[in-house]
C-alpha positions in Angstrom: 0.0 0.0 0.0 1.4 3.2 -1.1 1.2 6.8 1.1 -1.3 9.5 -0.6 -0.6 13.1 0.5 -1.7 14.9 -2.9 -4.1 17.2 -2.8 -6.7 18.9 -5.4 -9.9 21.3 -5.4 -13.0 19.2 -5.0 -14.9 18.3 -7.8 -18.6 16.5 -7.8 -19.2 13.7 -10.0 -19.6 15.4 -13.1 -16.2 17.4 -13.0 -18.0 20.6 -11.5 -15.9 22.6 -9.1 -17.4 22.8 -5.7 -16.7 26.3 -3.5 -16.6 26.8 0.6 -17.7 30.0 2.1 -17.2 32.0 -1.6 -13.5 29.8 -2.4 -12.6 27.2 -4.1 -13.0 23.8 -1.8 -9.9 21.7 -1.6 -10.9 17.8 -1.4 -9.1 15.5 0.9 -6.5 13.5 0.6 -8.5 10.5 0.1 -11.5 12.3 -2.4 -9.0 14.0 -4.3 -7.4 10.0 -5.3 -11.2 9.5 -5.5 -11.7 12.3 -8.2 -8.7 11.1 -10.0 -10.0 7.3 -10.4 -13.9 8.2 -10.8 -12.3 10.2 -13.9 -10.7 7.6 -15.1 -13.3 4.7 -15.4 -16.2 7.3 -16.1 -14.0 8.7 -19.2 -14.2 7.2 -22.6 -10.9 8.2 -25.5 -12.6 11.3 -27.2 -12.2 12.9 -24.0 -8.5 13.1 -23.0 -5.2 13.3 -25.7 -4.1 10.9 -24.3 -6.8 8.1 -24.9 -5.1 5.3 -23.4 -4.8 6.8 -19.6 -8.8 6.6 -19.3 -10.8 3.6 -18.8 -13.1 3.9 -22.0 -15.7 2.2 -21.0 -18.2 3.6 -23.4 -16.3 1.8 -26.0 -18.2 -1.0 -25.0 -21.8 0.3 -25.7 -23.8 -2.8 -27.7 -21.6 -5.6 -26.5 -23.0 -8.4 -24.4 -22.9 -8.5 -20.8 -20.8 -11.9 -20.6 -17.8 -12.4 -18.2 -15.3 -12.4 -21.4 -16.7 -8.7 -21.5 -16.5 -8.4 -17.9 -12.8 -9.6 -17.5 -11.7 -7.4 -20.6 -12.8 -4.4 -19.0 -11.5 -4.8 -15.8 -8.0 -5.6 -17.3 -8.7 -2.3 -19.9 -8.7 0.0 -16.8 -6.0 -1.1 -15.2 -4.4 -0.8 -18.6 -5.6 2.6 -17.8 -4.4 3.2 -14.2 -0.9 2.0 -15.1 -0.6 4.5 -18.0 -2.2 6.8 -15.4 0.2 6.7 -12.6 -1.2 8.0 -10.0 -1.8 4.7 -7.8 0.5 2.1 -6.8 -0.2 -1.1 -9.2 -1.7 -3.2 -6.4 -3.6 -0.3 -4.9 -6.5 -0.5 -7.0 -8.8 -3.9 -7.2 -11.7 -3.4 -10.5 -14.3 -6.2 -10.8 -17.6 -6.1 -13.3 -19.8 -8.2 -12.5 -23.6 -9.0 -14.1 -26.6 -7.4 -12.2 -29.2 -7.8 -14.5 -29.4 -8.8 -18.0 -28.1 -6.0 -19.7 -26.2 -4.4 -17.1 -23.1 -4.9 -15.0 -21.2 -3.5 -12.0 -18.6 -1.6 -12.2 -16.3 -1.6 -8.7 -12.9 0.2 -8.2 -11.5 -0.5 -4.7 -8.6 2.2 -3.7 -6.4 0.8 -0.7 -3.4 3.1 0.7 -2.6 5.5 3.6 -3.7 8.8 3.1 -1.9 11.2 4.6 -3.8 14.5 5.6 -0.4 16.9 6.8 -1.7 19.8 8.1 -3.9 18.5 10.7 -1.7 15.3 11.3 -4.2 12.7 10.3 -3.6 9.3 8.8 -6.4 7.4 7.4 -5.0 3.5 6.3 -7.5 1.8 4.8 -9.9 1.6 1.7 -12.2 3.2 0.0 -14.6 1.9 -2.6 -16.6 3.5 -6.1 -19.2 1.8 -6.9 -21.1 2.2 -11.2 -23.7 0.2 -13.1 -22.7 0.1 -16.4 -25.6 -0.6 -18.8 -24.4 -2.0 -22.0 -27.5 -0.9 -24.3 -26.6 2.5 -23.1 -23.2 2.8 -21.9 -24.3 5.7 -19.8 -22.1 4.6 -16.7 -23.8 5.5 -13.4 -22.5 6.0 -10.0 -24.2 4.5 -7.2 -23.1 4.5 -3.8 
């Protein structure tokens, strides 16, 4: 498990900047590594230059929702996260399973310590994001 201590502003799901009191809000350690996974399943190629440090899940829009689909997108985001390089390899655990007939679970588990500075805080531990992914749409969805 790798030590966090990176910091950004703090961002909702859909990339819009959140504010505190009139200023920009900085995230925590831990939601700012949040904001940078959640960005990189959720985005597809056409959004980035560099198409290969995103998780592109849209790509798979039509497709059926069998395990050989399953395992093929877990392995393209990690693809992803190692292009990414902002996690440890083994920090990051992606599994798709089948929910319903047409739609699948998306899971990113984020282990490491988080190291909050400033107010001498350590958080060890995990955090999980949690999508279903329906493949007639591929309009990923975050669920908590």
């Amino acid at each position: 498990m790798a030590v966090y201590i990176a910091r950004d502003v703090e961002t909702d799901d859909g990339g819009e900047i959140q504010f505190q009191n009139g200023d920009l809000k900085i995230a925590s350690v831990k939601r700012s590594h949040l904001q940078v996974l959640h960005w990189l399943i959720a985005s597809n190629r056409g959004d980035t230059i560099h198409g290969d440090a995103v998780g592109d899940i849209g790509a798979w829009f039509g497709r059926l929702n069998i395990a050989r689909n399953h395992r093929a997108i877990e392995e393209q985001i990690r693809r992803a996260l190692l292009v990414q390089g902002a996690f440890s390899p083994g920090d990051v655990r992606v599994l798709v399973v089948p929910v319903s007939e047409n739609d699948a679970a998306v899971t990113a588990r984020l282990f490491g310590t988080f190291v909050e500075a400033e107010a001498g805080l350590e958080d060890e531990g995990y955090a999980v994001l949690g999508y279903v992914f329906p493949f007639g749409t591929a309009q990923l969805r975050r669920v908590e």
